[in-house]
N, C-alpha and C positions, 0 to 999 in steps of 0.2 A: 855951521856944523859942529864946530868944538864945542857952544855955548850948550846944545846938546846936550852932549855928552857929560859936563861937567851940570848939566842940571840932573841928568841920571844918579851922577856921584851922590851929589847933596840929598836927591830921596832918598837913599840909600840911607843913610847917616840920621834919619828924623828919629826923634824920641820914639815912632811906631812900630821899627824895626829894631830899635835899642832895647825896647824893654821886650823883645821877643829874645834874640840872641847877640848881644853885640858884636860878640869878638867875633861870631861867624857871620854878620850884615859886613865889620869892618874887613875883614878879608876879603867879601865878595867885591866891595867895593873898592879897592885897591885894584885884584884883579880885574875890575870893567876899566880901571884910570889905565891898567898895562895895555890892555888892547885896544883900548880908544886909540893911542897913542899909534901902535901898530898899525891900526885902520887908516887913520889919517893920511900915515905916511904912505900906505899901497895902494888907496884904492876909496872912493865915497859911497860903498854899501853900509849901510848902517846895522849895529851889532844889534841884535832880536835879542829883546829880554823874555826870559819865562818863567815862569812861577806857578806853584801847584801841588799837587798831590804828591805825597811822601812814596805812597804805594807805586807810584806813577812813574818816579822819577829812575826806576830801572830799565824801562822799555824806552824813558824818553832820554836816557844815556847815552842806549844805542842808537838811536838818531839821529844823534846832536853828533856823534861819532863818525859815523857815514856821512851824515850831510858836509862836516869841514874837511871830511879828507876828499870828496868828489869836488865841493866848491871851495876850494883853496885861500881864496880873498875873500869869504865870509866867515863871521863869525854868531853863537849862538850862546849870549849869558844863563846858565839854566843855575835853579837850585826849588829845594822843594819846600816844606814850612805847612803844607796841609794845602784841600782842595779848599778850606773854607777864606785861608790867608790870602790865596792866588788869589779872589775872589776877592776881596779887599784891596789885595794891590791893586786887581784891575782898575777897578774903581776908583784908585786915587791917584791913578797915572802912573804908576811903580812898574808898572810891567805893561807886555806887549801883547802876550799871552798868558792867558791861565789855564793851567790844567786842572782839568777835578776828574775824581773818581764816582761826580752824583752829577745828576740834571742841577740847576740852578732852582733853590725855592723861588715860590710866588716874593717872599718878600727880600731877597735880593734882585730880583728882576724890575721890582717896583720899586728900587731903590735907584737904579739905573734910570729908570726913567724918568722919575722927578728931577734927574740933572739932564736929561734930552740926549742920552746916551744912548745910540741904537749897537746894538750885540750882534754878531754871527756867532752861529753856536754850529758846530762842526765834530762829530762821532768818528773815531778813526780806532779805537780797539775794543780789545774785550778780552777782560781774565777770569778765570775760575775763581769763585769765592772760596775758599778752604776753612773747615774746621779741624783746628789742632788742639792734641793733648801731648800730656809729658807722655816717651816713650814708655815706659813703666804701666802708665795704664792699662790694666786689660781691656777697655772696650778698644772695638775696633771701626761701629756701625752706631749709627743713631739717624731716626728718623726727623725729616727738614720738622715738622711740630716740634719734637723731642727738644731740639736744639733752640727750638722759638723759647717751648717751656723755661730750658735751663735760663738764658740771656736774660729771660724779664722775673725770674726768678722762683717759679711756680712748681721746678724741680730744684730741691737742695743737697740733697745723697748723692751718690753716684748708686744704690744699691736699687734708687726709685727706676734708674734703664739696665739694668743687670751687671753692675759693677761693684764693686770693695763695698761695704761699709764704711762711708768716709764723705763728710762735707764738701760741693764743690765750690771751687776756689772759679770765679770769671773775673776776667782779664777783658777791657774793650779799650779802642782808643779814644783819647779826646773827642772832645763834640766840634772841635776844629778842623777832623781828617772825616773825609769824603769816606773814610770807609765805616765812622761811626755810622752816618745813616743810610750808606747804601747796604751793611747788614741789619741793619733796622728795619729796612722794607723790607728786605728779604726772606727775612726771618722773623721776624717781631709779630708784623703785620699790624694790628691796632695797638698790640703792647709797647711798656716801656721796657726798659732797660731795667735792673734789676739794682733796688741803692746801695745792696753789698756789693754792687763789681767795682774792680778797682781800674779805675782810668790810667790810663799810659799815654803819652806822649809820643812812643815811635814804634816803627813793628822791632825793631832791635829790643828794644824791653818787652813787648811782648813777648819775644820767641824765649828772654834769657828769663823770665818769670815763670815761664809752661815748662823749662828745660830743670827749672830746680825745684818745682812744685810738681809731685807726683798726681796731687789731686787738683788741678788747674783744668780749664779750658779756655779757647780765646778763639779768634779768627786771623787769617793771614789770606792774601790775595797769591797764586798759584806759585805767582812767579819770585816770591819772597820767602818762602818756606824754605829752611833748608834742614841738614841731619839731624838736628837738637830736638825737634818734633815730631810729634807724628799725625798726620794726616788721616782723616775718618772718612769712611762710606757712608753715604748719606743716600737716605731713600726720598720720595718727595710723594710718592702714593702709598706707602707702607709697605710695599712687596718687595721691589726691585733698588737693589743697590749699588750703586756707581761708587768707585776711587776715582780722585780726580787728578788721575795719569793724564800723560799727554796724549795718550790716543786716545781716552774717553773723553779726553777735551775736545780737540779735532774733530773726533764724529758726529758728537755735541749729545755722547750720551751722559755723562756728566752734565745735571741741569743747572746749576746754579754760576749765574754770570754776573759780572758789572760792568759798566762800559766806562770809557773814558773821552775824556772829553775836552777840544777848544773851545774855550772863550776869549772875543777881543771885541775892539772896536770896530765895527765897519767902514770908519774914518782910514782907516791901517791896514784896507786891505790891500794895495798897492803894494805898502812897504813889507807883508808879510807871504802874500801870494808865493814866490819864491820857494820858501820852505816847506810852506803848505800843501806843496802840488810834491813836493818831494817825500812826503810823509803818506799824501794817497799816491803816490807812483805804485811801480811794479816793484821797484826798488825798496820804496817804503813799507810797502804790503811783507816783500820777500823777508822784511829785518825783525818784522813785527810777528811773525808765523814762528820765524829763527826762536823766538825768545820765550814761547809759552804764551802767546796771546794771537788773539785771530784780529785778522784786518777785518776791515768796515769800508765799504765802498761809498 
């Protein structure tokens, strides 16, 4: 069991996760040496590694919360780094679980499979996609095209959807975060992305780039938004337009969604089961409603 754990340590520490963030791989990984330690000593449940989606990792906070205060002798290593990184950890053994905020491509799937890696793939929420601008802007509405247009870059004004005279500024994240392509499909549709946006790395810089850029737009998932932005009504047939409150969420008149997602090995379902049933419980359901996002049965 310790050899375990101190192999956990050691992927932690590889050149893969160095040249991503060191100092925050090395802190994680100190913290997994503290509770190995902990584990040891109370009890041989083994501590569930997770990895995943940046957007994700606020609903899977509160779970990870809930779950160690009901089961008291487990533990749950979480951090986030993008849907596309979890996805790579899985695959290289780094983790238990990965979370993402897309389906898996064709060509990570087929990569799994050239090493004989069988997957469970497991749906348990779903957020509102959101389009934000700096408060300042006068728009308030834009239609789901509209916003296709702007992303891939076919609108450049804001004066071209009834706004300032003034260049728009697009904010998207890395091609490493789940949420690069799940507003891709959602908006894009056959297009690309547009080669003047400017890539970010987390939604904390997106919100603080839209918050000082009066002529900005970008995307945030419902439950990361907060005062610095402001939120647009989006129509998806040209007529009718939704904010994506939380009670337009709920009744699911607000149309635009992403789902989220496990991935793991099916070797691992034994040792993951556990948290897993705890995440579709009534409980899990209850924490994931709590928070701005609907359960998935």
């Amino acid at each position: 069991m310790l050899a375990y754990y101190f192999e956990k340590l050691s992927v932690f520490l590889t050149p893969t996760i160095i040249h991503h963030s060191f100092m925050k791989s090395f802190c994680l990984s100190l913290n997994l040496l503290f509770y190995t330690f902990i584990s040891l000593a109370q009890n041989q449940n083994p501590i569930v590694v997770i990895r995943g989606s940046e957007a994700g990792l606020r609903i899977m906070t509160k779970l990870r919360e809930a779950y160690v205060s009901k089961y008291k002798d487990r533990m749950i290593d979480l951090a986030g780094f993008g849907s596309t990184m979890g996805i790579v950890y899985l695959k290289d053994g780094q983790t238990d679980i990965a979370v993402t905020s897309r389906k898996m491509t064709d060509e990570e799937l087929a990569e799994f499979q050239q090493d004989n890696i069988n997957l469970a793939e497991i749906q348990f929420a779903k957020e509102a996609f959101t389009v934000v601008v700096n408060k300042a802007n006068p728009i308030t509405k834009l239609t789901k095209k509209q916003v296709g247009n702007i992303f891939a870059g076919y609108i450049t004004n804001w004066k071209e959807v009834g706004g300032n005279e003034a260049p728009i500024r697009v904010y998207i994240r890395s091609n490493t975060s789940g949420c690069y392509l799940g507003f891709k499909d959602l908006f894009l549709e056959n297009m690309n992305y547009t080669s003047r946006a400017m890539m970010l790395g987390t939604n904390a810089q997106l919100k603080a780039n839209v918050a000082k850029n009066i002529n900005s737009i970008a995307y945030l998932g419902f439950g990361s938004v907060d005062k610095n932005t402001k939120m647009l009504k989006i129509s998806v047939n040209d007529i009718d337009y939704y904010s994506p409150t939380a009670e337009n969420i709920a009744n699911l008149s607000y149309p635009i969604y992403r789902t989220y997602y496990f991935y793991y090995r099916k070797k691992d379902e034994e040792k993951l089961k556990h948290f897993i049933d705890f995440v579709r419980s009534d409980l899990g359901k209850t924490i994931i409603a709590k928070h701005d996002h609907m359960p998935i049965d």
